[in-house]
C-alpha positions in Angstrom: 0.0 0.0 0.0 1.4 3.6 -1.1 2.8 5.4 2.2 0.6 8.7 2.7 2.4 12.2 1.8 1.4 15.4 1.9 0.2 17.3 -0.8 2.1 20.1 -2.8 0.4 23.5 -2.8 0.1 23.4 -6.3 -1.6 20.3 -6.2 -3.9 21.4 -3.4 -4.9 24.4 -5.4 -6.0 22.6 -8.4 -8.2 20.4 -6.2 -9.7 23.5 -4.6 -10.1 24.7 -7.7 -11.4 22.2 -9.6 -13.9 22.1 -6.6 -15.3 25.8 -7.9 -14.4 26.5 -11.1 -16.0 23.7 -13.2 -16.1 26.3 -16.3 -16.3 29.2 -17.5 -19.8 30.2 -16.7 -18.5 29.4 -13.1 -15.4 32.1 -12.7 -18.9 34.5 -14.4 -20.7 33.8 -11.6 -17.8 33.8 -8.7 -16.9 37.3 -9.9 -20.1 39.1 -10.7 -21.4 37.9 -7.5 -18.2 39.6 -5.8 -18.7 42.8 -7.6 -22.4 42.0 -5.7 -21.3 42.2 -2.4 -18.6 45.0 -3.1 -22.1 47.1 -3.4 -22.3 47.4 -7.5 -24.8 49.3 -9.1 -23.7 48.7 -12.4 -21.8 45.4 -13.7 -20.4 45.2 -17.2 -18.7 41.0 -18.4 -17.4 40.8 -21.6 -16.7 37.1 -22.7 -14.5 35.8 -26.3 -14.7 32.7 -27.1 -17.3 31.1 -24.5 -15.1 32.7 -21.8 -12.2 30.1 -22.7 -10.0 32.3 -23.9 -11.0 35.6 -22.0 -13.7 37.5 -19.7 -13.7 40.5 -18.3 -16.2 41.9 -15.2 -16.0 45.6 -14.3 -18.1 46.7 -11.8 -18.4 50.5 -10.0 -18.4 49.1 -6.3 -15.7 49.5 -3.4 -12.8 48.6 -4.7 -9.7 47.6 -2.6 -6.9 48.7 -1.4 -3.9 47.7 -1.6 -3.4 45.2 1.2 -6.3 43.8 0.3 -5.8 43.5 -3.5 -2.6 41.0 -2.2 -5.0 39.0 0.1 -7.7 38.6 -2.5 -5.7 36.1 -4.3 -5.2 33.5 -0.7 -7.2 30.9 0.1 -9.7 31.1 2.7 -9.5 34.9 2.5 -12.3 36.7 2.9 -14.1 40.1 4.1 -17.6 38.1 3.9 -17.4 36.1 7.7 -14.8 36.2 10.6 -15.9 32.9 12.8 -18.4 30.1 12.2 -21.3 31.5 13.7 -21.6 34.1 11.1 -22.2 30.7 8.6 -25.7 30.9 10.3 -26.3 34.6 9.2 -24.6 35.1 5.7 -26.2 37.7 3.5 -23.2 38.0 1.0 -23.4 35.8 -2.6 -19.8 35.1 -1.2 -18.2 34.0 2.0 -15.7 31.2 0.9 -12.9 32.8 0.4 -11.9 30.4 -2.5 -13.0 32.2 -5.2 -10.4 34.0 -6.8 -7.2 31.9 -5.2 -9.4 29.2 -7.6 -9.9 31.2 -10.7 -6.1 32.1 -10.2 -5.0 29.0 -10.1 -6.1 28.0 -13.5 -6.0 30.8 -15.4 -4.4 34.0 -16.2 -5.4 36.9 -13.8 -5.1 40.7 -14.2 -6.6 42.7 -11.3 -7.6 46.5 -11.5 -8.5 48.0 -8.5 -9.2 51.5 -6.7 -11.2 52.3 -3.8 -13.5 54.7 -3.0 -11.7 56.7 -0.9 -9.1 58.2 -3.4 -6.3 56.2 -1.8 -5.1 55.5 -6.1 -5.7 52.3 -7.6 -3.4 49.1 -8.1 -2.6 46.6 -10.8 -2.1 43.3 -10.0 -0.9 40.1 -12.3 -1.6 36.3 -11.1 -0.5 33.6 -13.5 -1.2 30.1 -12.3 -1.5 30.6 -8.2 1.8 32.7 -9.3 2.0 36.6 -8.3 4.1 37.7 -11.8 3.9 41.5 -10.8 2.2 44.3 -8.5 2.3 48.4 -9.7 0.4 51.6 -9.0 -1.9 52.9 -11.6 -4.4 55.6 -12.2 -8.1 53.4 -12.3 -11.3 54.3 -11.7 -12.9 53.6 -8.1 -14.3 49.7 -8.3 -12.7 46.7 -9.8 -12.0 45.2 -13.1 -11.2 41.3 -13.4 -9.5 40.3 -16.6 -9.6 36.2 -17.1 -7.2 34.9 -19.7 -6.9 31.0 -21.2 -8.7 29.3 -18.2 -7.0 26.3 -17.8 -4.0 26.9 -19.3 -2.1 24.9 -17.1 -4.5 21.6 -16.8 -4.6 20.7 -20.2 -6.7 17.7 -19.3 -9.5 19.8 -17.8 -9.3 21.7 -20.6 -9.9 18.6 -22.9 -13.7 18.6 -21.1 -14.5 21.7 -21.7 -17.6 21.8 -24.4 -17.8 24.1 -27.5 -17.4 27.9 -27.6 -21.0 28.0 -27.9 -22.1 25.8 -25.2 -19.9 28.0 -22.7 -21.4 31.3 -24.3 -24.9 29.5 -23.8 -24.6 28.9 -19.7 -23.0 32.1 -19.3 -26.1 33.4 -21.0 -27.8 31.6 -18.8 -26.1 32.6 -15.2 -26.5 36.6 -16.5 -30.1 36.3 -16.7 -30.8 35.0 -13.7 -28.3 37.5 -11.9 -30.0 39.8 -13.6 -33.6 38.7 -12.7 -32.4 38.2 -8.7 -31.3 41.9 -8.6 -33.0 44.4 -10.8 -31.6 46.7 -8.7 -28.0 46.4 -10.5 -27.7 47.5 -14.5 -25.9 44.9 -16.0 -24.2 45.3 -19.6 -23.4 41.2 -21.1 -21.5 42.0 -24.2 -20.3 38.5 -25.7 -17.7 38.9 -29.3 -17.8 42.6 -28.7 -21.7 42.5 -29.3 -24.0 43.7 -26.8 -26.4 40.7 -25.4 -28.6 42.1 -22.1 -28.7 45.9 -21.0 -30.9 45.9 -18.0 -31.6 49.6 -16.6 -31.0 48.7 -12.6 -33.7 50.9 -11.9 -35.1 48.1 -9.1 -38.4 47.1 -11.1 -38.2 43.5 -11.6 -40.6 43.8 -14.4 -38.0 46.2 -16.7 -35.5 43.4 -15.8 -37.5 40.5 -16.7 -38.4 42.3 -20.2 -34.6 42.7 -20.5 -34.1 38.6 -20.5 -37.0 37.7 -22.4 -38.5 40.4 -24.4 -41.7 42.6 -24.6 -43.8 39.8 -25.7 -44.0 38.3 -22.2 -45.0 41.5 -20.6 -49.0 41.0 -21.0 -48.7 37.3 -19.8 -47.6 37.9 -16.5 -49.2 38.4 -12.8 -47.7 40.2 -10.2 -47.5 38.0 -7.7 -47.1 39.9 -3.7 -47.5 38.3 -0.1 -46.4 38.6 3.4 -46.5 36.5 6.1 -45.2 39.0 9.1 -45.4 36.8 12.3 -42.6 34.5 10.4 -40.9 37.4 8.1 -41.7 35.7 5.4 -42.5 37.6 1.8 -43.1 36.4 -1.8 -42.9 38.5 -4.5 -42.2 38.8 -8.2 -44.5 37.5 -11.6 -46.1 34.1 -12.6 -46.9 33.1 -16.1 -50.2 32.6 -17.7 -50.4 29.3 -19.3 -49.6 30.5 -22.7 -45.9 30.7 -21.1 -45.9 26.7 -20.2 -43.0 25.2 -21.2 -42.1 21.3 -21.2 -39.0 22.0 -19.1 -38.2 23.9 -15.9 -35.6 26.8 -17.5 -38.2 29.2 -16.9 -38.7 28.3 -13.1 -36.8 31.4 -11.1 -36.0 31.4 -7.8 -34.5 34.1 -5.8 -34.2 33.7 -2.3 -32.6 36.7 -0.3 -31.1 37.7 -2.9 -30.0 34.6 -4.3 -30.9 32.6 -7.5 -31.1 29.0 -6.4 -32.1 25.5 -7.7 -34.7 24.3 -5.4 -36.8 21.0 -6.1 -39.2 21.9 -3.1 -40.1 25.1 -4.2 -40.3 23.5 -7.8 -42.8 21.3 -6.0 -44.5 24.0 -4.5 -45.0 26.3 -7.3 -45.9 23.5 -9.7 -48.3 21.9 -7.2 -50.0 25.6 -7.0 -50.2 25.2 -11.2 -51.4 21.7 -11.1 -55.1 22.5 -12.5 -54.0 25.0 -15.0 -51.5 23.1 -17.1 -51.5 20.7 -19.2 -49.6 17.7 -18.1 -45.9 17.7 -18.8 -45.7 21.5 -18.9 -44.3 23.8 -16.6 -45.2 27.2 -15.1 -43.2 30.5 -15.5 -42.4 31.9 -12.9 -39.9 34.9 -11.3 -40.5 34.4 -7.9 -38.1 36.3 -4.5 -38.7 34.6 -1.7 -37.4 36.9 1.5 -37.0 35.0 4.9 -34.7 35.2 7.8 -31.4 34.4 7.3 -31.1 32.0 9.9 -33.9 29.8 8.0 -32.1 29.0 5.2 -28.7 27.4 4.9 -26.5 28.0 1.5 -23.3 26.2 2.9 -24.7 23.0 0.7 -22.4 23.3 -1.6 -19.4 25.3 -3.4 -22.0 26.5 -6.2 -24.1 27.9 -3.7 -26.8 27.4 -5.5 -28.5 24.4 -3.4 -30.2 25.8 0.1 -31.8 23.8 2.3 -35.0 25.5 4.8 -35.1 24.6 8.5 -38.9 24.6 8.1 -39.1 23.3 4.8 -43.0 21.7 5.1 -44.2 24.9 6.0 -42.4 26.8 2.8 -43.7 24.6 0.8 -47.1 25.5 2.3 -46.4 29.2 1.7 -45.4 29.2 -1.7 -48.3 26.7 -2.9 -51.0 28.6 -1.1 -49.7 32.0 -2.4 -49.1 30.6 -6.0 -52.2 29.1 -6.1 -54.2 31.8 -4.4 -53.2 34.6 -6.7 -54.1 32.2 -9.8 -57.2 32.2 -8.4 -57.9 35.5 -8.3 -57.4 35.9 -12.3 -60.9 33.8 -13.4 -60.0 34.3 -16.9 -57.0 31.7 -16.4 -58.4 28.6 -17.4 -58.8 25.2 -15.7 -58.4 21.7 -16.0 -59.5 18.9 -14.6 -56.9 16.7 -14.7 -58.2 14.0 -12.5 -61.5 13.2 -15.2 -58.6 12.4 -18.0 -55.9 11.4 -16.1 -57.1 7.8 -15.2 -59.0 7.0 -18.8 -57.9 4.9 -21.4 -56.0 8.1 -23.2 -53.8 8.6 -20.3 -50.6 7.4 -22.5 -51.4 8.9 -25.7 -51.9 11.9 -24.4 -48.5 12.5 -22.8 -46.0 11.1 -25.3 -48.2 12.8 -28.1 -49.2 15.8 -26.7 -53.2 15.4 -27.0 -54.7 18.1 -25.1 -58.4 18.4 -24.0 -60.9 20.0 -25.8 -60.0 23.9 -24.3 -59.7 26.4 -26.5 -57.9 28.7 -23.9 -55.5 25.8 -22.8 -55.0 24.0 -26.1 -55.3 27.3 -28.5 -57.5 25.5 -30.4 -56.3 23.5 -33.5 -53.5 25.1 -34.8 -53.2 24.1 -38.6 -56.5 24.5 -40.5 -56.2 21.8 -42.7 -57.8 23.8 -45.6 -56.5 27.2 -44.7 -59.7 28.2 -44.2 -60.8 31.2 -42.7 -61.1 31.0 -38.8 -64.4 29.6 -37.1 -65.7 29.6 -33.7 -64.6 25.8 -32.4 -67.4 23.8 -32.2 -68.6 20.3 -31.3 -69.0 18.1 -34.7 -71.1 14.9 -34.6 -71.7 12.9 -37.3 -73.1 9.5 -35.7 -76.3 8.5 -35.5 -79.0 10.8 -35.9 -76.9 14.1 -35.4 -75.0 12.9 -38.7 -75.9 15.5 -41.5 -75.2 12.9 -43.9 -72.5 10.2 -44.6 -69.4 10.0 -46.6 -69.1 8.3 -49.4 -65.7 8.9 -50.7 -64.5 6.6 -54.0 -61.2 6.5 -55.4 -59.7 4.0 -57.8 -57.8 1.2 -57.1 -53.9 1.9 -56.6 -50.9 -0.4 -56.6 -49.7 1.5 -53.3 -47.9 -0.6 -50.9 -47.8 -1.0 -47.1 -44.5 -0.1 -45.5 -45.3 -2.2 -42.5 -45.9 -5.8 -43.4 -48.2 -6.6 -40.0 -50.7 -4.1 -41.5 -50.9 -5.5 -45.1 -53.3 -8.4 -44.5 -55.7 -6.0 -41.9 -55.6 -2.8 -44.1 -55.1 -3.4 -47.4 -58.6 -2.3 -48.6 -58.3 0.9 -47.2 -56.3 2.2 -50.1 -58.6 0.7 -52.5 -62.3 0.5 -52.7 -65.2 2.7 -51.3 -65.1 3.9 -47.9 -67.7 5.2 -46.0 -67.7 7.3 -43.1 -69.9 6.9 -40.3 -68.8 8.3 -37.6 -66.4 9.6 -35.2 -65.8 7.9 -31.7 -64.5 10.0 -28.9 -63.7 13.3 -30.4 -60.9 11.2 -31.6 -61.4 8.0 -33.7 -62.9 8.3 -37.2 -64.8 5.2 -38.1 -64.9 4.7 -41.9 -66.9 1.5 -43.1 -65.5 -0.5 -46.1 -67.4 -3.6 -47.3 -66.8 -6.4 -44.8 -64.7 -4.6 -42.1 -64.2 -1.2 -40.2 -61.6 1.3 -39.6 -60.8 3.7 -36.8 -58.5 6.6 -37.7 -56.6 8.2 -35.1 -56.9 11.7 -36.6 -54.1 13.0 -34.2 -51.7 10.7 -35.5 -53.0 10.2 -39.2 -52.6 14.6 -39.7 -49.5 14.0 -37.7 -47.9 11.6 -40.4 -49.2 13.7 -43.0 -47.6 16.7 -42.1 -44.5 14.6 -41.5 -44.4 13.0 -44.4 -44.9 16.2 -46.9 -42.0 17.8 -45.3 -39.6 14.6 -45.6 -40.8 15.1 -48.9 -40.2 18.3 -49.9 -36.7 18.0 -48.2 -35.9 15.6 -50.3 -37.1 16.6 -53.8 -35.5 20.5 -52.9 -39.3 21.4 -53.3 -40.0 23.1 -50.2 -42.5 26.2 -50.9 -43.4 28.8 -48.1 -46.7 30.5 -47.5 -45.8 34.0 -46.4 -47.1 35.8 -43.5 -48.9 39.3 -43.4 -48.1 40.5 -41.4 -44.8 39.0 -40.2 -44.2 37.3 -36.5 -41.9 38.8 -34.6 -40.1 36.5 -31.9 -38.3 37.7 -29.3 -36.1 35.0 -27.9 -33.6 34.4 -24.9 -29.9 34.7 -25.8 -29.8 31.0 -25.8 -33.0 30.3 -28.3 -31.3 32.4 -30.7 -28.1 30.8 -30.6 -30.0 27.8 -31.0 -32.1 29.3 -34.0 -28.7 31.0 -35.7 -27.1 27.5 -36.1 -30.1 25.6 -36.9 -31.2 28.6 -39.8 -30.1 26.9 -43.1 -32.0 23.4 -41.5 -35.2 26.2 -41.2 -34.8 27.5 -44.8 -34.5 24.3 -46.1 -38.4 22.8 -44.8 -39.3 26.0 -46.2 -39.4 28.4 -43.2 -38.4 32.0 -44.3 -36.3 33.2 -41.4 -34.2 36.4 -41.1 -32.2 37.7 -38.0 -33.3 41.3 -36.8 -31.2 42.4 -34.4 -30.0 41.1 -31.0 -32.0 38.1 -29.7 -34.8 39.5 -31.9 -36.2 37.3 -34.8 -38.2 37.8 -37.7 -40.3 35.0 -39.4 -41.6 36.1 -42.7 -43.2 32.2 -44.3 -43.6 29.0 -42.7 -43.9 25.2 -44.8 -47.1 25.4 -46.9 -48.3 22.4 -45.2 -48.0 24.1 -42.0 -49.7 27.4 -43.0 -52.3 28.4 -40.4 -50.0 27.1 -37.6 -49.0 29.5 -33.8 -45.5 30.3 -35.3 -44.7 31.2 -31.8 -45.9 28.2 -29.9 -43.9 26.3 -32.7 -40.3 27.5 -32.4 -41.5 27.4 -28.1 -41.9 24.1 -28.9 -38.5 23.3 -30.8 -36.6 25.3 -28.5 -38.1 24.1 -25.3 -37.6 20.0 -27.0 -34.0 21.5 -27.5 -33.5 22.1 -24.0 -34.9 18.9 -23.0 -32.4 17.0 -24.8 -29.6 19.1 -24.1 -28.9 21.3 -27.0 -28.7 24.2 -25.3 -26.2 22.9 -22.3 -24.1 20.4 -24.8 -24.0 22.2 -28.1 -22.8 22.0 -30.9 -25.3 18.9 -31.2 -26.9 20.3 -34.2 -30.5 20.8 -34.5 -31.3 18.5 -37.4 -34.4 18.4 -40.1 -35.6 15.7 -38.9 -35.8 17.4 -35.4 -38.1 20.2 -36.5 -40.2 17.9 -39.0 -41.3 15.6 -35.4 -41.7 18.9 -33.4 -43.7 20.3 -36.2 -46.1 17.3 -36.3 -47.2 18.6 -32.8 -49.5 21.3 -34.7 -51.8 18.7 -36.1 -54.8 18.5 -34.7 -55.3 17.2 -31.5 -57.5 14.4 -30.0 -61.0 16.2 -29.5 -60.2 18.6 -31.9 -63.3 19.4 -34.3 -63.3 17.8 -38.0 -65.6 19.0 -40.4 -66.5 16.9 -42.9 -64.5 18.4 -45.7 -61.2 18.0 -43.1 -61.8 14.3 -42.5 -62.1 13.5 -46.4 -59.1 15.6 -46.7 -57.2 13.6 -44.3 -58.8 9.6 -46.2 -58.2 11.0 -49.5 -54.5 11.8 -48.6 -53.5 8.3 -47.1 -55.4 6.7 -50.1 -53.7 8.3 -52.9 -50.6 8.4 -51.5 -47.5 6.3 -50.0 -47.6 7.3 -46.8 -47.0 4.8 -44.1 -49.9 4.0 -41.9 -47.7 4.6 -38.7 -47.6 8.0 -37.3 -44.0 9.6 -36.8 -43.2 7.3 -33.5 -44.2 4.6 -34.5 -47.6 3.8 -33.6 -51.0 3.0 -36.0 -52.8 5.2 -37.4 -55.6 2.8 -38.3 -56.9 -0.1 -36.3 -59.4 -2.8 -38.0 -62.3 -5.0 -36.9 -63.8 -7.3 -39.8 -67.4 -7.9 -39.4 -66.5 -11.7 -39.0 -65.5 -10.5 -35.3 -68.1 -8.6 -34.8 -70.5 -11.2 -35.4 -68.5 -13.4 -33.4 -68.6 -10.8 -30.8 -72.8 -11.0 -30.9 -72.2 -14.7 -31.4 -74.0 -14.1 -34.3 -71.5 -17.3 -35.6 -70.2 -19.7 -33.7 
C-alpha cells in the first residue's frame, strides 16, 4: 500500500479549484457575485470565445486597497465572515474565500483595482497561483477582473471543456438569472464585442424580466405579492399565464434573499400551485423572491451555492403553494383543467408522449393548422353518428398499386387504399370510423394529420421542393440569448423545410413564411416548442449537437390536430383522401397505427351471431 504524503500547494490548489471553477460560466458567476457584495450598481462582463480564452467583469463598487488586492488572491480569505457562527447569518453571494485563489490557479489573472476613498488604484498580475507582478496605476474607483486562457495549465480539464458555444450558452444563462435576482443592479453582457442584455438597474423587476425575455412576455404575467409578518416571510415577483408553459423547468426562477437558487421543493411548491392550469408535462413560469430570515435558510450545501436547504421546509412549501395558487385564483380568466377526469382514462398514455390536449380552446389554442387554410371559425362540437350525422361520406377513389411499408398491417388494411369507404362516424372526439365492405376502420386523426404533415415535409426535403406560405403581417419572436443561438445555427436546416427566417437584431427574430403544409399554424408556440424539445435534450447545455431536419419535421407534427379537436366533414375526407392516394405509411412519426381494424367476421363473433 502507497505510504501517505502530503500534498504540494500546487496540487492542493488545483483540487480547490477544480472544486469551484468547473467552467467558464463558473469564474462569471464567482466574480459578478463579488462585484455583488462590493455594493455594484452597475456590472459590465465581456466574454471571447465562450469565456475560454477571456472574460472581463467591471463593476463600480468598493474597490480595494492595496493590502487587500494581495489577500484577495489567498485561500480562505475573505471580508464576507470572521468565525463560524456568522455561517448561520450570511447575506453575501460570497463568504468562501476560494473564489479567486481558484480562478487564479487555473488561469491567467489581471486585477484592477481603486477604492472609494481616493487612496489610487493598483494593478495586479496572477499567473497560475503565481503573483508575476504588483504596480500603481491611475483606475477608476471599483474593480476590473481580466480572465485569460482558463485552464492553461491543466490541459486535461481543458480537454472537457464543451464548444465555444455551449460556454457562451450557460453564461447566458447565469446573467439572466443574476440579472432577474437583482433588478436593482444594471448589468451590460457584451459577448464577441456584441452587446447581449442591458438591464436599466432601476429596481423594477418587471424592466428586468423584459430585458431577459423580451416585450412579448409583458401582457402574460401576474404580479404576484404576499407577506407572512409573524414569520418574516415575503413572496414577490411575476407568474406566467399558461400561454408561457413550457415542457422544461428553464423558466422556473427562484431568488431567495437575494440569491438565484435550484430548489426541487419550491419546484414542487409552485408547480403543485399550477397543477389544474397546465397541461400535463408542462411547466409554469415563474420569477419568484422569496425573503425570509437568514437563519432559515442554509446555503453552505455546496461550493456553487446554489443548493439551500430551509429549517422549516414543510411549512415553505405550504407558503409558496398557497400564495401561487391563491393569486391564480384570483385571475378567473385563467383557465382550468380537470386533470383527475382524464388522467385515469384509457387516453392517459397517448396523451403525454403525443401531446393530446383536452378539448380547451384557452388551454390547447384550439387546433393550430387549419387543414384547408380556411378562414377561422368559432370551435365547435362536430357529430356525425347517429342521428346528429348530416349525412354520410361516401368517398371513391380507384384502385392503386400503393404498398404497405409495415408488413403486420398489409393483410388488416389493405382495402383501405382501395375500394369505397364510407364514413360513419367519429368515436371520442378522436377515432374516425370509416366503413369498407366487410370490415371497419378507426382513424386516429391525431396521428393520421401528424404523419401527413411529417411526411410532406420529408418530402419536400428531399425533392428541394419546399414552398413557403408568407405571412402578413410578419411574427416577430423575441427570444432568450440561448433560443437564438439555438435558432442561428439551426437557420439553413429552417430554410431548407421552407421556413423564411431572417435575424433582426439582438435576440430579436423575424419570421416572414412558414412550410405550406404548415400554413395556419402558432408560429410562436412552434419554435417554443423546438426550442423548449431543445432544452430537453440538451442542446442548449451540450451544443454543438446540431438541430437536425428531422428534429423540426417531429416537433412540427405537434400542430396537427389534437384528439377532440373538431373535424368537419370536408377536413376528415381531406385527411382519407390523402393516405389513399398516397404512399404514406400507416404509422404515425413514433411509430404507432394510425388505423386499427375489426372485420365484421368479429363482430359477429362478438354477438355470437356465428359460432
Amino acid at each position: 500500500m502507497p505510504k501517505i504524503n502530503f500534498l504540494d500547494d500546487f496540487t492542493i490548489n488545483q483540487i480547490a479549484a477544480g472544486e469551484v471553477i468547473e467552467r467558464p460560466s463558473s469564474i462569471v458567476k464567482e466574480l459578478v457575485e463579488n462585484s455583488i457584495d462590493a455594493g455594484s450598481s452597475a456590472i459590465t462582463i465581456e466574454i471571447q470565445n465562450g469565456g475560454i480564452s477571456y472574460i472581463r467583469v467591471t463593476d463600480n463598487g468598493e474597490g480595494m486597497d492595496r493590502t487587500d488586492a494581495r489577500l484577495c488572491f489567498q485561500r480562505h480569505a475573505t471580508s464576507k465572515i470572521r468565525s463560524n457562527a456568522d455561517l448561520y447569518s450570511i447575506s453575501s453571494l460570497g463568504f468562501r474565500g476560494e473564489a479567486l485563489a481558484s480562478i487564479a490557479a487555473v488561469s491567467q489573472v489581471e486585477l484592477f483595482t481603486s477604492p472609494r476613498n481616493g487612496e489610487g488604484g493598483i494593478h495586479i498580475v496572477n499567473h497560475g497561483g503565481k503573483m508575476i507582478s504588483e504596480r500603481e496605476i491611475g483606475c477608476p474607483e471599483g474593480t476590473t477582473i481580466v480572465v485569460r486562457n482558463l485552464f492553461f495549465n491543466a490541459p486535461a480539464r481543458l480537454k472537457f471543456l464543451k464548444s465555444a458555444r455551449a460556454e457562451t450558452a450557460s453564461i447566458s444563462d447565469i446573467i439572466s438569472r443574476l440579472i432577474l435576482a437583482r433588478p436593482e443592479i444594471s448589468f451590460r453582457y457584451i459577448n464577441q464585442d456584441k452587446a447581449v442584455y442591458h438591464s436599466p438597474g432601476n429596481g423594477n423587476l418587471l424592466y428586468a424580466i423584459i430585458s431577459v425575455f423580451g416585450r412579448d412576455v409583458k401582457n402574460e404575467l401576474i404580479e404576484l405579492d404576499r407577506k407572512h409578518r409573524e414569520d418574516e416571510i415575503s413572496l414577490y415577483g411575476y407568474i406566467g399565464r399558461a400561454s408561457l408553459a413550457r415542457m422544461n423547468r428553464n423558466n422556473e426562477i427562484f431568488v431567495v434573499n437575494g440569491r438565484y437558487v435550484k430548489s426541487p421543493l419550491l419546484s414542487k411548491a409552485a408547480e403543485d400551485a399550477y397543477r389544474s392550469y397546465l397541461p400535463i408535462n408542462h411547466f409554469p413560469w415563474l420569477v419568484l423572491h422569496l425573503s425570509l430570515p437568514a437563519d432559515q435558510v442554509d446555503v453552505n450545501v455546496h461550493p456553487a451555492k446554489t443548493e439551500i436547504r430551509f429549517r422549516d421546509e414543510q411549512a415553505v412549501y405550504a407558503l409558496i403553494t398557497g400564495w401561487v395558487k391563491e393569486c391564480l385564483e384570483s385571475h378567473p380568466h385563467i383557465p382550468v383543467i380537470n386533470r383527475d377526469s382524464f388522467e385515469d382514462s384509457d387516453y392517459t398514455n397517448t396523451e403525454r408522449d403525443e401531446g393530446v390536449k383536452p378539448e380547451d380552446k384557452s388551454v390547447a389554442q384550439g387546433r393550430q393548422i387549419d387543414l384547408f387554410d380556411l378562414q377561422p371559425r368559432e370551435p365547435k362540437h362536430v357529430y356525425i353518428t347517429g342521428k346528429d350525422s348530416p349525412k354520410n361520406i361516401s368517398v371513391q377513389i380507384k384502385n392503386g398499386n400503393n404498398s404497405i411499408e409495415h408488413a403486420v398491417y398489409e393483410h388488416n388494411i389493405s382495402s383501405f387504399k382501395a375500394g369505397t369507404l364510407k364514413v360513419i362516424g367519429r368515436a371520442f372526439s378522436t377515432y374516425i370510423i370509416v366503413e369498407e365492405e366487410d370490415r371497419i376502420f378507426f382513424v386516429d386523426q391525431h396521428a393520421a394529420h401528424e404523419r401527413l404533415i411529417y411526411q410532406q415535409l420529408s418530402e419536400s426535403l428531399i425533392k428541394h421542393t419546399a414552398s413557403s406560405q408568407q405571412l402578413l403581417p410578419p411574427v416577430i419572436l423575441e427570444l432568450t440569448h440561448n433560443e437564438s443561438l439555438i435558432v442561428e445555427a439551426a437557420r439553413d436546416t429552417f430554410v431548407s423545410l421552407g421556413f423564411d427566417i431572417e435575424h433582426f437584431g439582438g435576440n430579436t427574430w423575424t419570421v416572414r413564411g412558414v412550410p405550406n403544409v404548415l400554413k395556419g399554424t402558432n408560429v410562436r408556440e412552434l419554435f417554443h416548442n423546438i426550442l423548449d424539445q431543445c432544452s430537453v435534450e440538451g442542446r442548449t447545455s451540450n451544443p454543438p449537437i446540431p438541430l437536425k431536419a428531422e428534429d423540426i419535421m417531429r416537433l412540427a407534427c405537434r400542430q396537427a390536430v389534437k384528439a377532440r379537436d373538431p373535424l368537419s366533414d370536408r377536413e376528415i375526407m381531406y385527411l382519407l383522401e390523402n393516405f389513399r392516394n398516397n404512399q404514406i405509411p400507416l404509422t404515425c412519426p413514433h411509430g404507432r397505427p394510425i388505423i386499427v381494424t375489426i372485420t365484421k367476421y368479429e363482430l359477429e363473433k362478438k354477438f355470437m351471431r356465428i359460432q
